[in-house]
C-alpha positions in Angstrom: -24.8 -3.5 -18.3 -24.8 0.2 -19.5 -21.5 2.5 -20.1 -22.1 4.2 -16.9 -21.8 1.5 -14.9 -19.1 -0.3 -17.3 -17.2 3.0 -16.5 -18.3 3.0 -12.7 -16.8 -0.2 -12.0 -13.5 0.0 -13.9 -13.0 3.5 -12.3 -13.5 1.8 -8.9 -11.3 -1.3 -9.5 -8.7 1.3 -10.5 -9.2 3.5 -7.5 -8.7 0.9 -5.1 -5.6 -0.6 -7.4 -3.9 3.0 -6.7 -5.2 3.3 -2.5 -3.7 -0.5 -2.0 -0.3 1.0 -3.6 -0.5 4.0 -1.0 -1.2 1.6 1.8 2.1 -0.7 0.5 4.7 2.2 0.2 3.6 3.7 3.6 4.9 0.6 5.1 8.3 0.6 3.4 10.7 2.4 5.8 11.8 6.3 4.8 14.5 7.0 7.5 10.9 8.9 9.1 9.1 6.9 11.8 5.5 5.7 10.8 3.3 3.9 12.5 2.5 2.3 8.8 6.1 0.5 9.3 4.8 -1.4 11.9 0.9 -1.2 12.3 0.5 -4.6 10.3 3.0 -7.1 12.1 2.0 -10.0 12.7 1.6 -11.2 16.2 1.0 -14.1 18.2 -1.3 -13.5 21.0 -4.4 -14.9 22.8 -3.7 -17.7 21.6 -4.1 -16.3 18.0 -2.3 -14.2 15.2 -3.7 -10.5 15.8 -2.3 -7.0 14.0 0.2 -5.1 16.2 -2.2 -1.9 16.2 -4.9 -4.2 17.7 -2.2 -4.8 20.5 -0.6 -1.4 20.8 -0.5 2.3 20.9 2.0 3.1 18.0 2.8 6.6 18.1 6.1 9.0 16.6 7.0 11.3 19.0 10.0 12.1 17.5 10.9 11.8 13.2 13.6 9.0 14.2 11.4 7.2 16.8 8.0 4.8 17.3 6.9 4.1 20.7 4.4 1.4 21.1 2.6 0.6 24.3 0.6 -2.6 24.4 -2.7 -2.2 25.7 -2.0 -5.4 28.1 1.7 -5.7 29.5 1.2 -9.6 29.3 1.7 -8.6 25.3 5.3 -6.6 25.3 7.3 -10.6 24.9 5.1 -11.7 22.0 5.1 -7.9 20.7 9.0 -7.8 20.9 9.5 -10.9 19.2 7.3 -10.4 16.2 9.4 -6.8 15.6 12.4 -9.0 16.0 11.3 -11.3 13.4 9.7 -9.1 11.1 11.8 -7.7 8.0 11.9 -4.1 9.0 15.2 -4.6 10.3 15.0 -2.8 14.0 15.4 -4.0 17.5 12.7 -2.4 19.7 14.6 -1.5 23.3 11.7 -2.9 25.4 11.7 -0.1 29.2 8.9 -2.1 30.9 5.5 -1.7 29.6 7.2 0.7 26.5 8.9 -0.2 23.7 11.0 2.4 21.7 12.0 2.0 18.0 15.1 4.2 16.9 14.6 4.6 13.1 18.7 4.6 11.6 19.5 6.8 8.7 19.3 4.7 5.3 22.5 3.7 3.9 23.0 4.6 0.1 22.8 1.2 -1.1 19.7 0.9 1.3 17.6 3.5 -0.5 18.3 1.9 -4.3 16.9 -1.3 -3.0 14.0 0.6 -1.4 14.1 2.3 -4.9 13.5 -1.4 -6.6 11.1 -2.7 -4.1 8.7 0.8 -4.9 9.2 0.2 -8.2 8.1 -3.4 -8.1 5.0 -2.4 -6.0 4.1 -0.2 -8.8 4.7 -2.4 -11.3 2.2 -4.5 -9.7 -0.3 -1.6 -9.1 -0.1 -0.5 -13.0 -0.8 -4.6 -14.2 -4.1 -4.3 -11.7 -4.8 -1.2 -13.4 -4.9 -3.0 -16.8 -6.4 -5.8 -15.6 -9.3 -3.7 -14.9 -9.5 -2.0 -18.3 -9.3 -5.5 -20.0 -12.6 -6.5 -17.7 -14.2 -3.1 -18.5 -13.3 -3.4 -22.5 -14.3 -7.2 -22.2 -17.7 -6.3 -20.4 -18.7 -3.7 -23.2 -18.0 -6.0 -25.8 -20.5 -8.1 -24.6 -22.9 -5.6 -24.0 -22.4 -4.4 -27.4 -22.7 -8.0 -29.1 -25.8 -8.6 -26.9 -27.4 -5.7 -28.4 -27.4 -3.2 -25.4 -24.9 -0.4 -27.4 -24.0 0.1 -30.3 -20.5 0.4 -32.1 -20.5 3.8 -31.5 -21.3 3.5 -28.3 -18.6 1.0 -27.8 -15.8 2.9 -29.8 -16.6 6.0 -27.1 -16.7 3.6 -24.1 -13.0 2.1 -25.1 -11.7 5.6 -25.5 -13.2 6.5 -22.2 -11.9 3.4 -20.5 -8.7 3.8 -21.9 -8.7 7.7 -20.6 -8.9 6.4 -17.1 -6.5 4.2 -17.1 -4.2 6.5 -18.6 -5.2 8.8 -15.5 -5.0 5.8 -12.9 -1.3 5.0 -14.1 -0.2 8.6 -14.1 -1.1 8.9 -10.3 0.7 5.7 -9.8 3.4 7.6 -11.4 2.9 10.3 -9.3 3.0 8.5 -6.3 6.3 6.9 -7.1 8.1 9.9 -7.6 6.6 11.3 -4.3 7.8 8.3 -2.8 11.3 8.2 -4.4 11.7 12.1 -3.2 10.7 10.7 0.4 13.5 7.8 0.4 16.1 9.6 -1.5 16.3 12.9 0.7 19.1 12.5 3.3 
């Protein structure tokens, strides 16, 4: 395998370490309404367990409310009770074919665990990041024993691996404080 693609993959593996983060915190609850808090509920229908947005409409009219309207009313039970027993915490107030979500404000002690559970998810994200460094550093060692660099070429790939993961963590970074600003602001 040569640099260029050592480097192609590990930048890839680390891309899509930092867009699974994004998809994570947009499903932890801001006080906002989202479709992300809901869009991935699990529920049973057709005889089968199917994603709520393959169910629903999920729109925010408003900052404090979802509305979600099932595509087939036979849906809104099986809808209502998969929100019910999801974690997210909200009731939906079922209106016929509609469901309404009113997002309450976050309580202080609310927001420090949302704090811990963002900081967990990053956690996470950063170790993925590493992991792919170690497979990159691992894969141009080989190269490099099989004859296909040299140790120059393998001192420059490190430092160039190493230079993306530094990057790849600082937008993780980035992203939690962007996050943490989102959660903490009343």
């Amino acid at each position: 395998m040569s640099p260029e693609e050592i480097l192609f993959e590990a930048e890839a593996g680390m891309e899509k370490c930092v867009e699974y983060m994004s998809h994570e915190f947009s499903a932890v609850r801001t006080g906002k309404a989202s479709p992300a808090l809901v869009e991935n509920i699990d529920v049973e229908a057709y005889g089968s367990s199917m994603k709520l947005k393959q169910l629903a409409l999920i729109t925010a009219p408003e900052p404090r409310l979802l509305v979600i309207q099932p595509f087939d009313a036979t849906t809104v039970r099986a809808i209502e009770k998969a929100i019910n027993e999801s974690k997210i915490g909200i009731s939906p107030a079922v209106d016929g074919k509609i469901m309404r979500l009113r997002i309450p404000e976050l309580s202080e002690e609310r927001r420090k665990d949302l704090m811990k559970t963002i900081k967990g998810m990053a956690e996470d994200a950063r170790v993925r990041v590493r992991q792919s460094r170690r497979e990159a550093m691992e894969m141009s060692k080989k190269t490099e024993k099989a004859g296909g660099m040299t140790e120059d070429d393998l001192k420059d790939i490190e430092k160039d691996v190493q230079n993306l993961t530094d990057k790849f963590v600082k937008k993780i970074d980035e992203g939690v404080a962007k996050k943490e600003a989102e959660i903490m602001t009343v």
